[in-house]
N, C-alpha and C positions, 0 to 999 in steps of 0.2 A: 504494500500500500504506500505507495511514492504520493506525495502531494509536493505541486511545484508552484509558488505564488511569484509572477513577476509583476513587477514597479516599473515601470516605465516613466520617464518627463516628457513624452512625447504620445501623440497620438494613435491607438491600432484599432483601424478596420476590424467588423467582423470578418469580412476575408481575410486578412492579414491573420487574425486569431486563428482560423481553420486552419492554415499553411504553420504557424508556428505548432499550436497545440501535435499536427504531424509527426513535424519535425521533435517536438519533446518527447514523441512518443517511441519514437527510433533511438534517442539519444538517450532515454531512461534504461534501455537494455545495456549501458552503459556499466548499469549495478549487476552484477549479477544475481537472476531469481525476480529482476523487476521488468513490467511491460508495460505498454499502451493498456490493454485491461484492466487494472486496477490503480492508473495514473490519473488523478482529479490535480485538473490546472486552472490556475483561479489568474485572471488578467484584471490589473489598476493603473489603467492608464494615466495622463495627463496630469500627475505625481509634481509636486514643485519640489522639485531635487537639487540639494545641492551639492557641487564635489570640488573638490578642491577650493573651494571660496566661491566658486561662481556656478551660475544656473544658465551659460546660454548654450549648452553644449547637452547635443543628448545622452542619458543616462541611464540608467537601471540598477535595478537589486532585484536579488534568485532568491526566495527562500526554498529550499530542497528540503521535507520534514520525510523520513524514513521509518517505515516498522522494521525493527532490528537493524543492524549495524551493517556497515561498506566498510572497504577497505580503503585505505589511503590513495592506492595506487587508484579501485575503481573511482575514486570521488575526482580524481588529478582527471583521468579521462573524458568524466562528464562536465570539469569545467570547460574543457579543453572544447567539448561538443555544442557545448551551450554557447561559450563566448564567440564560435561561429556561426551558430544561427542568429545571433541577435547584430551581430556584425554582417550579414549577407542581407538578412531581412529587416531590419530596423535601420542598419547606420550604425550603431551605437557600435562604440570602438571597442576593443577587449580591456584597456587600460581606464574607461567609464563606468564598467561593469563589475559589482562585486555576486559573489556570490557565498550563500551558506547554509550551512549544511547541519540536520538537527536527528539525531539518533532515537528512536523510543522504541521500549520493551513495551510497552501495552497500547494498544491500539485499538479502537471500539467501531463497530460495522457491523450492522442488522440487527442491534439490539446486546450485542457481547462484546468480548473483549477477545482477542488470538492473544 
């Protein structure tokens, strides 16, 4: 159960969203054991971001939250995966973009907890 919330300072289409949410979906097999099936991606666009001292530059933030735990290596991969989609599809540079990443052993869906 991958959940990936991105922040945007800039504007995304609902088409732009379909073509990303894709692409996230490809780029979450990135974890191993995680897919597009049980990936909920939540998009907040037009975010007044600031990075570095200024706001006129586009920008973003990943939260990546996980049931059970990735490896270093897999997580380096999936920024690696992310930072180009948001860079082909948005503009936003890889050097605007942070991203992070949150571990949890209990995780509730349809009423229980895995």
């Amino acid at each position: 159960m991958p959940y990936l919330c991105a922040r945007t300072s800039i504007s995304v289409s609902p088409e732009k969203e379909a073509i990303l949410k894709a692409k996230f979906g490809k780029a979450i097999e990135n974890i191993p054991g995680k897919t597009e099936q049980w990936l909920m991606v939540e998009f907040v666009d037009n975010c007044r971001l600031w990075f570095r001292g200024q706001n006129d530059t586009p920008a973003a933030i990943v939260q990546v939250d996980l049931f059970g735990r990735a490896s270093d290596e897999a997580c380096t991969r999936l920024t690696a995966a992310l930072s180009e989609i948001f860079s082909e599809e948005l503009g936003i540079a890889p050097d605007h973009l942070y991203i992070k990443y949150k571990d949890f052993d209990q995780w509730g869906w349809n009423g229980s907890n895995f």
